[in-house]
MIVEXMI-548342 format. One record per atom (N, C-alpha, C): x, y, z. Coordinates in steps of 0.001 Angstrom, whole numbers, plus 500000, padded with zeros to 6 digits. Each point is the difference from the previous one (the first is absolute). Example, Ala and Ser with C-alpha at 12.3 -4.5 7.8 and 13.67 -1.06 7.14 Angstrom:
2
513190494310507800/499110501190500000/500900501200500000/499650501050499280/500820501190500060/499230501090500730/
# end
This chain:
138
613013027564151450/500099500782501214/501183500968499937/501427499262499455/500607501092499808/500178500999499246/499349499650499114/499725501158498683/498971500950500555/498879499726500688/498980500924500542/500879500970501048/500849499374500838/500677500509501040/501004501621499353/500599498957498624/501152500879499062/499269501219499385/498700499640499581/499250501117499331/499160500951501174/500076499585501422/499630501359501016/501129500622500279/501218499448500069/501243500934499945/500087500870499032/499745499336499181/500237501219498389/498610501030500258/499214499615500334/498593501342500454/500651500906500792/500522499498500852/500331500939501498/501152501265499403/501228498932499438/500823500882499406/499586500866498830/499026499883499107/499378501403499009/499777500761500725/498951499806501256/499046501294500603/501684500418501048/500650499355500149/501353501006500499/500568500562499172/500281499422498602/500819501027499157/498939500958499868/498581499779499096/499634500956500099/500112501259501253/499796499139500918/499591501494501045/501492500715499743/501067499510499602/501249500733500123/500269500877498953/499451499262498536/499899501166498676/499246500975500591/499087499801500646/499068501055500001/500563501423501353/501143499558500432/500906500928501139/500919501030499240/499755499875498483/501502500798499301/499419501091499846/500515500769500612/499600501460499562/500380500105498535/500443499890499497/500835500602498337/498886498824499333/499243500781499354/498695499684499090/500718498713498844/501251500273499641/500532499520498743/500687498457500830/500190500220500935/500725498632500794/498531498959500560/499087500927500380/499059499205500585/499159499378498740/499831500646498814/499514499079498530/500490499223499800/501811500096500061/501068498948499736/499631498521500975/499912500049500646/499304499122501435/499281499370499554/498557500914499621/498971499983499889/499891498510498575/500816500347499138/500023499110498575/500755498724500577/501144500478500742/500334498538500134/499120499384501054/498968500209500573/499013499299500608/499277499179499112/499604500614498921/499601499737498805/500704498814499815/501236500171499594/500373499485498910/500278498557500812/500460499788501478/500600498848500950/498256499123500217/499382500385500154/498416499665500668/499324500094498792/500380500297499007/498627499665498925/500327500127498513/501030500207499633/501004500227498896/499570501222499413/500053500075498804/500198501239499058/498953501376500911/500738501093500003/499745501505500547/498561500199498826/501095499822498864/499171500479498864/498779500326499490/500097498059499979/498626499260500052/498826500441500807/500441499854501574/498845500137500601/499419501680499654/501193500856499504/499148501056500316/499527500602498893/499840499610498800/499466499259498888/498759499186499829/499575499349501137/499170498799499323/499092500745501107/498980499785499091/498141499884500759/500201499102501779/499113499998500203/499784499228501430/499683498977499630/499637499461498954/499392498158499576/501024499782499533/501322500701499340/501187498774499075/500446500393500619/500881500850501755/500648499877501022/499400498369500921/498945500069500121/499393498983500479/499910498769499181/499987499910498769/500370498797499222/501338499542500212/500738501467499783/501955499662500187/500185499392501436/499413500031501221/500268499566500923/499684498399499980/498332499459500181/499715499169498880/500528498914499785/500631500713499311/500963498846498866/501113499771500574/500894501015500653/501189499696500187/500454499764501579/499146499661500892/500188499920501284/498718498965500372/500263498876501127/499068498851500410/499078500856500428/498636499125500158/498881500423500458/499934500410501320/500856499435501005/500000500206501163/500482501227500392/501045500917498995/500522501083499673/499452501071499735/498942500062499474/499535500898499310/499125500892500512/499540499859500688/499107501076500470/501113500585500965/500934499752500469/501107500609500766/500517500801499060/500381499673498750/500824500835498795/499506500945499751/498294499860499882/499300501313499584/499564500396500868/500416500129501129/499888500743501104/501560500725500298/500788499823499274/501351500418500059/500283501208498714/499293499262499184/499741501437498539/498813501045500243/499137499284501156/498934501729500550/501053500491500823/500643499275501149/500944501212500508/500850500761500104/500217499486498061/501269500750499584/499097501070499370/498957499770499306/499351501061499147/499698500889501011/499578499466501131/499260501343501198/501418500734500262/500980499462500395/501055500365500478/500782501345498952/499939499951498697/500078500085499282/499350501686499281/498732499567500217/498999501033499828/500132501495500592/501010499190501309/499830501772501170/501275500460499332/501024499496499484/500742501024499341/499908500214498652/499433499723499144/499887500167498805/498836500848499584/500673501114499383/499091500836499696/498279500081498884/499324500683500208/498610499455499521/500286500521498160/499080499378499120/498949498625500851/500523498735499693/501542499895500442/500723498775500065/499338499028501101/500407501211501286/500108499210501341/497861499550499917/499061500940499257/498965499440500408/499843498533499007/500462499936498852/500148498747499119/499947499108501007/501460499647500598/500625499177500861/499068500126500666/499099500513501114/498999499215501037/498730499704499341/499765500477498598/499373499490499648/499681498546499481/501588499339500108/500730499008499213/499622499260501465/500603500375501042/500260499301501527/498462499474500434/499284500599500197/498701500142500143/498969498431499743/500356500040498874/499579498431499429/500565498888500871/500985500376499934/501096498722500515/499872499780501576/499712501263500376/499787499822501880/498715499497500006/498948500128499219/499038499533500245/499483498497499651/500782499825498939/499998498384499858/500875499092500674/500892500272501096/501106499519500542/499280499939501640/499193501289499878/498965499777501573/498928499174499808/499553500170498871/498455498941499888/500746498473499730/501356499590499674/500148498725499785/501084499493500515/500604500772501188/501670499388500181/499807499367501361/498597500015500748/499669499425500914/500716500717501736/500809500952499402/500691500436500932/499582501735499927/499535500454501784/499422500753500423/501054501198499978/500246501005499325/500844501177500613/499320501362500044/499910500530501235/499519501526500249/500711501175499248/501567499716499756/500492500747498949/500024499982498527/499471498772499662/499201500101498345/498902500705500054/498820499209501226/498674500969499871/500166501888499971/500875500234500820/500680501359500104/500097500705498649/500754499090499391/500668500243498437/498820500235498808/499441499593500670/498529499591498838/499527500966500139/499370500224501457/499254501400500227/500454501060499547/501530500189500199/500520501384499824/500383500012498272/499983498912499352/500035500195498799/498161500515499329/499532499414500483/498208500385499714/500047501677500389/500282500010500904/500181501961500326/500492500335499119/501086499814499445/500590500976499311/499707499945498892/499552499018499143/499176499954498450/498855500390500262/499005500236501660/498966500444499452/499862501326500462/501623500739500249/499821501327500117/500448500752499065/500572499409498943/500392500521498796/498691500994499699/500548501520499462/499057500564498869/498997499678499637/500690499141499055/499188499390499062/499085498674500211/500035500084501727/498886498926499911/498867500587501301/500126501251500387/499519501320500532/498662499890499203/498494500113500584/498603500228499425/500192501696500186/499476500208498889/499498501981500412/498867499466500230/499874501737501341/498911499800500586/499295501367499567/
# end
């Protein structure tokens, strides 16, 4: 009980730091943020932004309890979404392309209902399927 209790504190406080990296105007301070979100909530920057969506999801996995985990990878989509709006293309579309997976397996299995993932999902589906290159000529 108290470990469940200890690990909704630690939820509450990401989506506050995050929301606060994400207040820096100066692009180079709000990345800085941005990694050590990374790096405090899920370790290596590197790694995650490096690895496929199945060995981010293995690395979680392995290194965090089961009861954890679909919270974790719901913490590496909202760094990748988060992520995406400042980073220039086709970085930032990588990254929701990366997020994408992860919101959707974290809604179909974390048992827990949020209108701002479904949000996230949708507006990530818009924007990969307004790309160019995924445009039918008519």
């Amino acid at each position: 009980m108290y470990q469940q209790d200890y690990f909704i504190r630690v939820i509450l406080e990401f989506f506050k730091a995050l929301s606060r990296a994400l207040t820096h105007q100066d692009m180079d301070k709000r990345s800085e943020a941005i990694h050590d979100l990374y790096r405090q909530y899920l370790g290596s920057y590197e790694f995650y932004q490096n690895a496929t969506t199945e060995e981010a999801i293995e690395q979680i996995t392995t290194l965090y309890p089961e009861e954890q985990q679909y919270q974790r990878m719901e913490m590496l989509a909202e760094l990748y979404y988060a992520e995406a709006e400042y980073r220039p293309q086709p970085i930032g579309e990588t990254l929701l392309e990366r997020a994408l997976p992860l919101f959707e397996l974290v809604d179909r299995h974390s048992g827990i209902y949020s209108l701002g993932r479904l949000e996230k999902i949708q507006s990530i589906h818009r924007r990969i399927h307004s790309r160019p290159d995924n445009q039918k000529e008519k």
